[in-house]
C-alpha distance (Angstrom), angle and dihedral (degrees) to the residues before:
residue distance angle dihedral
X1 . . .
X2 3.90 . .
X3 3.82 118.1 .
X4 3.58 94.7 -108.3
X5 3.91 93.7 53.1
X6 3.29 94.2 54.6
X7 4.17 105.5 74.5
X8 3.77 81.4 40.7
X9 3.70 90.4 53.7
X10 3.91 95.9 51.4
X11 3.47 92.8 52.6
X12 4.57 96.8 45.0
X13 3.36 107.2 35.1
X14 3.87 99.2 -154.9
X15 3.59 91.6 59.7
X16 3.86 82.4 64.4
X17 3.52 90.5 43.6
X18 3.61 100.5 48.7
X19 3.65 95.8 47.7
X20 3.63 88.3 48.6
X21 4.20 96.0 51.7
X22 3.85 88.7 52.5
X23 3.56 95.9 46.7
X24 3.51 95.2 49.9
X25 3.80 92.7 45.4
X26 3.96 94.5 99.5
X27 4.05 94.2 56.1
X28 3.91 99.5 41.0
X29 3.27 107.2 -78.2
X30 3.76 148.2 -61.8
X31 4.21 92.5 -52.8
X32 3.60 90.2 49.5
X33 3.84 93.8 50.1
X34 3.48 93.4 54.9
X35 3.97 92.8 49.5
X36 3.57 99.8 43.9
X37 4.30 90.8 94.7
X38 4.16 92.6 46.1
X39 3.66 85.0 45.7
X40 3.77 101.2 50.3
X41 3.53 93.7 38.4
X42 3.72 118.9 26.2
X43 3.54 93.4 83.8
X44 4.14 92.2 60.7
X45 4.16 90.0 49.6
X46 3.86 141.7 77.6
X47 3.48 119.2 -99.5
X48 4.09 89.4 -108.0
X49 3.44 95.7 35.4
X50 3.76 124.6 161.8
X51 4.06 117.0 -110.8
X52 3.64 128.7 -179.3
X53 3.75 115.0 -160.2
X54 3.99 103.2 -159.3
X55 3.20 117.1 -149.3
X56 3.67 93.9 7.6
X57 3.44 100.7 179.1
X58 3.71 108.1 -162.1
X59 3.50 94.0 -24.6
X60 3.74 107.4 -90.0
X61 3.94 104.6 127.7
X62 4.12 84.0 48.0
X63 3.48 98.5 60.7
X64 3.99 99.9 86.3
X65 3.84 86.5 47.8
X66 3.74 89.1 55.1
X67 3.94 98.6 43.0
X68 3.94 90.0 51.1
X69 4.13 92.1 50.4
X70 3.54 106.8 -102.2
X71 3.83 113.8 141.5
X72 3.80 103.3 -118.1
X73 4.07 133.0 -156.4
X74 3.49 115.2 -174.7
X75 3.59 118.5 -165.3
X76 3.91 122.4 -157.7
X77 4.08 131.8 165.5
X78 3.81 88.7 -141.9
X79 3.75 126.2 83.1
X80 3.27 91.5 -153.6
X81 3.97 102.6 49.2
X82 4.01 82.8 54.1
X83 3.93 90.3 52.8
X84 3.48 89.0 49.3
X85 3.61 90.9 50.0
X86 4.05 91.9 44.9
X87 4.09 87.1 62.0
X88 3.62 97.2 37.8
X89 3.90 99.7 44.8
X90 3.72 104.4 8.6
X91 4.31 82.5 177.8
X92 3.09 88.8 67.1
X93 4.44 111.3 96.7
X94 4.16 103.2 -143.9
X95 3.48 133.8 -152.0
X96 3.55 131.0 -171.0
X97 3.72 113.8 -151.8
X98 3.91 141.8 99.2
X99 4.11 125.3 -56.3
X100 3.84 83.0 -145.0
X101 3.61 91.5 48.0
X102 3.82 115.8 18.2
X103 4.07 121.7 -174.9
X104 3.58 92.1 -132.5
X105 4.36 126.9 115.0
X106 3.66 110.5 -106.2
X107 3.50 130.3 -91.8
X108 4.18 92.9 17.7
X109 3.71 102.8 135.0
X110 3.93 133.8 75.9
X111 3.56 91.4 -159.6
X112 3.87 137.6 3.6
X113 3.73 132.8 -152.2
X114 3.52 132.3 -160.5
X115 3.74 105.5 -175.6
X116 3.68 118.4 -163.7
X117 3.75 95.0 -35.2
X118 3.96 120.9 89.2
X119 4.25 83.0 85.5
X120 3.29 91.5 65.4
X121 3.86 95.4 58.6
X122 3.98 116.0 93.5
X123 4.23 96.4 -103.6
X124 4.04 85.7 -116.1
X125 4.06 85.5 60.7
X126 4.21 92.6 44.9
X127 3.97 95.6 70.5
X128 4.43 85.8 55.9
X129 3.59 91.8 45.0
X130 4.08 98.4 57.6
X131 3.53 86.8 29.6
X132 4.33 81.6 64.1
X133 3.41 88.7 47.0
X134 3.61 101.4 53.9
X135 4.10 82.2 43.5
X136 3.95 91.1 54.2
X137 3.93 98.8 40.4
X138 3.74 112.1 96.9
X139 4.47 116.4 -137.5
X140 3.99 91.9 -67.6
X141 4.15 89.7 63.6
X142 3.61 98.0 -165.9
X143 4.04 113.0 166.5
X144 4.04 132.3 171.4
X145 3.85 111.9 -155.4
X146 3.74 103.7 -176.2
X147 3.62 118.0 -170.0
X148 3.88 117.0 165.3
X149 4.15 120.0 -124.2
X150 3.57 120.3 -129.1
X151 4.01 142.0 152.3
X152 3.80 80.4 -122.0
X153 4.72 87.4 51.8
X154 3.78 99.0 34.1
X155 4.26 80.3 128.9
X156 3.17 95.0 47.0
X157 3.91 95.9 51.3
X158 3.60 87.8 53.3
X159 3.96 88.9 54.6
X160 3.90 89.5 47.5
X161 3.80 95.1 48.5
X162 4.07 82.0 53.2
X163 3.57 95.2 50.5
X164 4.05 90.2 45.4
X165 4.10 82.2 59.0
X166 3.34 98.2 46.3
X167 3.79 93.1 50.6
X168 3.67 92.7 47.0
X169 3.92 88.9 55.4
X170 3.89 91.8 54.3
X171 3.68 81.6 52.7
X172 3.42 105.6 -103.9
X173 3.94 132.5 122.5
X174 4.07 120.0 -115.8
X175 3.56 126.0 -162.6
């Protein structure tokens, strides 16, 4: 979602959902969107793993995470994404802090996701925000960076399949 959608989004909630139906269109829909981490990588994690959800918005993507048992953290910059999030998924622990810089103890997290989101970063910011990943993921480093294609995100494809390598070469697995 563009940066100027997004206040507007938090305050009517069909904007959000409307820009999140289309986007998910070319992966099967909204539901499927929001499983595609869980399914990836559920099957390489405890049963209690811990997940971080950066930039979690209200809490949307976390949701299959929480209903399967996994102990979630979303982290947002906006106060109001994380209320959101505390009414919506009140399992959820929240944090309010920077992807590029998050307040949270190194090497925390089983598994990260990063739905839908690194795109919307300036490309000066990306490089800090999977560097904080790789900082937050325990030994297993086990990351899902979902971006959505479309004819209308051919670009940023391209820039997600990069980020996939790079990740990979730090010795983590992208999704």
């Amino acid at each position: 979602m563009s940066s100027f959608l997004r206040p507007l989004a938090y305050r009517h909630r069909w904007i959000y959902d409307l820009v999140t139906a289309v986007s998910s269109l070319s992966v099967g829909g909204v539901e499927r969107l929001r499983g595609l981490g869980l399914e990836a990588l559920g099957p390489h994690l405890s049963s209690d793993a811990a997940v971080l959800d950066l930039c979690c918005g209200s809490g949307e993507a976390a949701a299959p995470w929480l209903e399967a048992g996994y102990r979630v953290t979303g982290l947002d910059i906006s106060p109001r994404a994380l209320a959101l999030a505390a009414q919506r998924h009140p399992a959820m622990t929240r944090v309010e802090g920077l992807a590029e810089d998050p307040p949270l103890a190194d090497a925390s997290f089983e598994a990260i996701q990063l739905s839908v989101a690194l795109h919307e970063f300036p490309r000066t910011d990306r490089d800090a925000v999977l560097r904080s990943c790789l900082r937050l993921l325990q030994p297993t480093r086990l990351a899902s960076v979902r971006a959505v294609p479309s004819r209308l995100s051919r670009r940023r494809w391209r820039v997600h399949a990069v980020w996939c390598r790079a990740i990979a070469e730090c010795g983590a697995h992208c999704v």
